[in-house]
N, C-alpha and C positions, 0 to 999 in steps of 0.2 A: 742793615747792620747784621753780622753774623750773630747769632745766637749760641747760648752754652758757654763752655768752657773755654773753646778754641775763639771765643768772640771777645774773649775780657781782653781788659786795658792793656795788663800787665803782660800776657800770652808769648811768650818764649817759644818760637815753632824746634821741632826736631827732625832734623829729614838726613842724618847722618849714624856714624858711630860705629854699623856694621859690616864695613869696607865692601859691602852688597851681597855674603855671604850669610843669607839665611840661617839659621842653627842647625845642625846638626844631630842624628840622635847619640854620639857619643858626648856632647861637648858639655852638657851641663854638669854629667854626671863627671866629666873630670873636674872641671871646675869645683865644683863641692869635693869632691877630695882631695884635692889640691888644698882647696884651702885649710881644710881640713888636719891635713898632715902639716902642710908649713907655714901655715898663719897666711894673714892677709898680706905683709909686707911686700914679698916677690912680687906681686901680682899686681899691689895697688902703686908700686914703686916701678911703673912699668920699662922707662926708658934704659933704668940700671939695672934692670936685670933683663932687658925683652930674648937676649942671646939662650940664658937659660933658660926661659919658660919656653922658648921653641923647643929647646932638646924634651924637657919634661911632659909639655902639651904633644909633641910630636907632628905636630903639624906648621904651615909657616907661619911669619911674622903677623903677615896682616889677619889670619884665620885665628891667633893667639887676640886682637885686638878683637874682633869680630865675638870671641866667647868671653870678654870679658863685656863689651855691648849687651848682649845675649843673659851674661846670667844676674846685672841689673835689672832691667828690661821686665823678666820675668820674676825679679824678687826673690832669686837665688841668694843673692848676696845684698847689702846694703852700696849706700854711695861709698862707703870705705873698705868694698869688699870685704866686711867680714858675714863670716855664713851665716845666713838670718835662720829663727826657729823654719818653716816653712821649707828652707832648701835641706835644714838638716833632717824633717821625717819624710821628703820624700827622697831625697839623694844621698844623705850621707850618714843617718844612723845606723846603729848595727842590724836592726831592726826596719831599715828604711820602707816605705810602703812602694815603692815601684823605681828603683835606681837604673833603671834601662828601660822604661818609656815602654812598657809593653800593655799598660793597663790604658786603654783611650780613656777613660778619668785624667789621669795625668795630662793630657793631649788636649782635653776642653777646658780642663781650670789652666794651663799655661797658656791658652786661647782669651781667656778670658783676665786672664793678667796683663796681656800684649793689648787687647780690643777694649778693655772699658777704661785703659790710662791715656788722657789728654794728651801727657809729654809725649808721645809716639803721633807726631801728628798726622802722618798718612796713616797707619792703623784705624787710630781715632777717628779723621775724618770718612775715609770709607767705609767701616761697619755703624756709623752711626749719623753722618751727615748724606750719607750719597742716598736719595730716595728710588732710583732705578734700579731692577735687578740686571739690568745691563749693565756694563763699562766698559771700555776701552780704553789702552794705555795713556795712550796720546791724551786722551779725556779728561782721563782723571791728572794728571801731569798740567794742563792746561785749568781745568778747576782750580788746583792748589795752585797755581801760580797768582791764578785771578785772586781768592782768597789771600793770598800773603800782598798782594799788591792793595787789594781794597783795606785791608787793614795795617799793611803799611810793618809787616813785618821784616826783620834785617838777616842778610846772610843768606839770602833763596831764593841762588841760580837757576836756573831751566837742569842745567848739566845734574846738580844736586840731587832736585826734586825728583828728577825721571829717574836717577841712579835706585830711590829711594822709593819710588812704584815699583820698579823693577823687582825690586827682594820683596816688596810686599807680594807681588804676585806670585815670585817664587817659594814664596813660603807658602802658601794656600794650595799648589798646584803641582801635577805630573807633567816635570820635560817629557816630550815626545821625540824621540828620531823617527823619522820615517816614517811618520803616523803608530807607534810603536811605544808601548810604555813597559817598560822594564823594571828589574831590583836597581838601576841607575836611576830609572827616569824620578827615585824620590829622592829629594832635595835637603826637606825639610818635612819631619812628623807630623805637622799640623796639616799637610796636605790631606791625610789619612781621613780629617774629620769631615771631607766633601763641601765644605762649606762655601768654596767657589769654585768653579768646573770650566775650561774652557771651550769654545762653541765653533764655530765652522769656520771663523778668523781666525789666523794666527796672533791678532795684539784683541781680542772679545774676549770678553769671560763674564761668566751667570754669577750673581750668588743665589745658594738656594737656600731660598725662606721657605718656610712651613715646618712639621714634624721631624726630630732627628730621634730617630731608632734608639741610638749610644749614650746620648746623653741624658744622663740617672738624674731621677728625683734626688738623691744627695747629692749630685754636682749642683744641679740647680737649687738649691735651700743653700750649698755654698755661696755661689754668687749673688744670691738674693738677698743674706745676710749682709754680705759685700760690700752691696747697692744699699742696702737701709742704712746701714753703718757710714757710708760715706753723705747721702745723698739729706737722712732725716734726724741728723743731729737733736736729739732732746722730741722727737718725735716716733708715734708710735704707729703708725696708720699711713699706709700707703693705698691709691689706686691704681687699678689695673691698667689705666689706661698711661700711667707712668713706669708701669712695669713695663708696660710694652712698646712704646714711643721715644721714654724721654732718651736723652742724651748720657752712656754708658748703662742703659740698662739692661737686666737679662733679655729682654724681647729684642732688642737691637743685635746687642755684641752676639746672639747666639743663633740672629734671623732667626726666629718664630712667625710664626701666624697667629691670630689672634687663636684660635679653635686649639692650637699645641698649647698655647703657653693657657687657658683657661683648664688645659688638661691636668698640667703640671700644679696648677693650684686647688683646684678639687681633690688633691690627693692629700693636701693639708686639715680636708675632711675627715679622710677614711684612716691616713696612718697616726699612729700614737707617739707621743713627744716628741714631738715638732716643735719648730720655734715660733711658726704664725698660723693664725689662722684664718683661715677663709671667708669672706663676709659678702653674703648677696642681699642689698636690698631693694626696696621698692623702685621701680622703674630701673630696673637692669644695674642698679649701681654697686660693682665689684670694686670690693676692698680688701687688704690685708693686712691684718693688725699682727701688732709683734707680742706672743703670749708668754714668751719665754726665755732669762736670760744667757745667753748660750755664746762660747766662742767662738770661732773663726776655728782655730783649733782642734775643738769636739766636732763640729760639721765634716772638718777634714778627714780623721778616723772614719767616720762614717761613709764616706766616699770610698773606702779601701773593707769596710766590712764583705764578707762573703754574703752570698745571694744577694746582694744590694744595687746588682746590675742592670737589671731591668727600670727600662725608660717608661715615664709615663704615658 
């Protein structure tokens, strides 16, 4: 029996929405202005108005559905498209902390919005169910098919599923022509973060676990906040080894290695008001306890402070 999230009863798979166009790096940041300027209604009232949101979006019809996929997905916007706090301080305040995607902060925590949500069920199952740092398309397309077949989920063609590998790969990765990567061959921003690299097959790709340079002690106290918040309801003490294993956690969704992700916690040692802190006891037993009550919000500024950029 599957385990986690993607294994319950109830489990609703998702292997559609974004007509197999990856996001964009202009497309959020319209989207939050859009809405911003003329309310939710055009956008969430799609059929009667899809003629105008092309002229406006400037792009076509299905690429207008695609960033409305897109800027739920990543909690741009709510299920009613209207622009949640989150989309409005990094895309559409006056103020906004990074409205064109140039800060890679922005690029891990929109990583980590896609990767530790169950409802995206190839994201979900790939950075957190596939235990090989190999895969191949066909592969993973054939896993989820067995997966939706042993659990007997509805609606998930082969046509679908592979459609829906397809953009997930696309979003992680540089097209090549010609063994050739260009300012074309990026697709999708989240390519940037290296997090899967394709190998001497043209349908092979790596993920690479271990240490990431880019990704900041504040991104990661965001996500970790994230994970406690979602994972330890009325609880205050977590282990390492759930940081790093379980299902949506930062050691999965962010492929770490045990040696990175113990890096990143030792630093709840040394720096000053933090939200947890660090506990080693007897016979190697890492823990994290939560010392501090703090938002989602305050973490976020934090992610956008100066000098704040260096990774553990």
């Amino acid at each position: 029996m599957l385990r986690g999230p993607l294994g319950k009863e109830n489990y609703k798979p998702k292997f559609s929405g974004h007509d197999t166009f990856p996001f964009r790096y202009a497309w959020l940041t319209k989207l939050a202005e859009f809405i911003t300027e003329n309310g939710s209604k055009g956008i969430k009232e799609f059929e009667k108005n899809k003629l105008i949101n092309v002229v406006k979006f400037g792009v076509g019809l299905n690429m207008v559905k695609a960033i409305r996929h897109w800027g739920q997905c990543t909690n741009i916007c709510d299920q009613d498209f209207e622009i949640t706090n989150f989309g409005k301080k990094i895309f559409a305040a006056k103020k906004a902390f990074d409205p064109y995607l140039e800060d890679i902060s922005t690029l891990w925590i929109l990583h980590w919005k896609l990767a530790s949500n169950p409802e995206l069920t190839t994201w979900y199952y790939a950075f957190n169910y596939h235990d090989s740092i190999m895969f191949d398309r066909d592969k993973l397309t054939n896993d989820l098919l067995s997966v939706a077949k042993f659990s007997k989920w509805k609606g998930c063609s082969e046509n679908t599923v592979k459609r829906d590998v397809d953009c997930f790969v696309r979003t992680y990765t540089f097209s090549t022509k010609k063994g050739e990567i260009t300012e074309d061959s990026l697709e999708c921003p989240l390519a940037e973060l290296s997090l899967i690299t394709s190998t001497y097959s043209k349908t092979s790709y790596e993920f690479q676990r271990g240490p990431k340079p880019n990704l900041s002690f504040e991104v990661f106290e965001y996500a970790l906040l994230d994970y406690f918040t979602e994972k330890l309801k009325g609880s205050e003490i977590l282990t390492f080894e759930r940081i790093m294993y379980d299902f949506g956690s930062p050691g999965k969704v962010f492929q770490l290695d045990e040696k990175s992700l113990d890096n990143y916690l030792e630093q709840f040692e040394i720096r000053k008001n933090t939200s947890f802190r660090f506990i080693k006891g007897a016979g190697g037993l890492r823990q994290i306890q939560k010392v501090k009550d703090i938002t989602l919000d305050e973490l976020l500024l934090n992610c956008y402070q100066k000098n704040n950029k260096k990774a553990a």
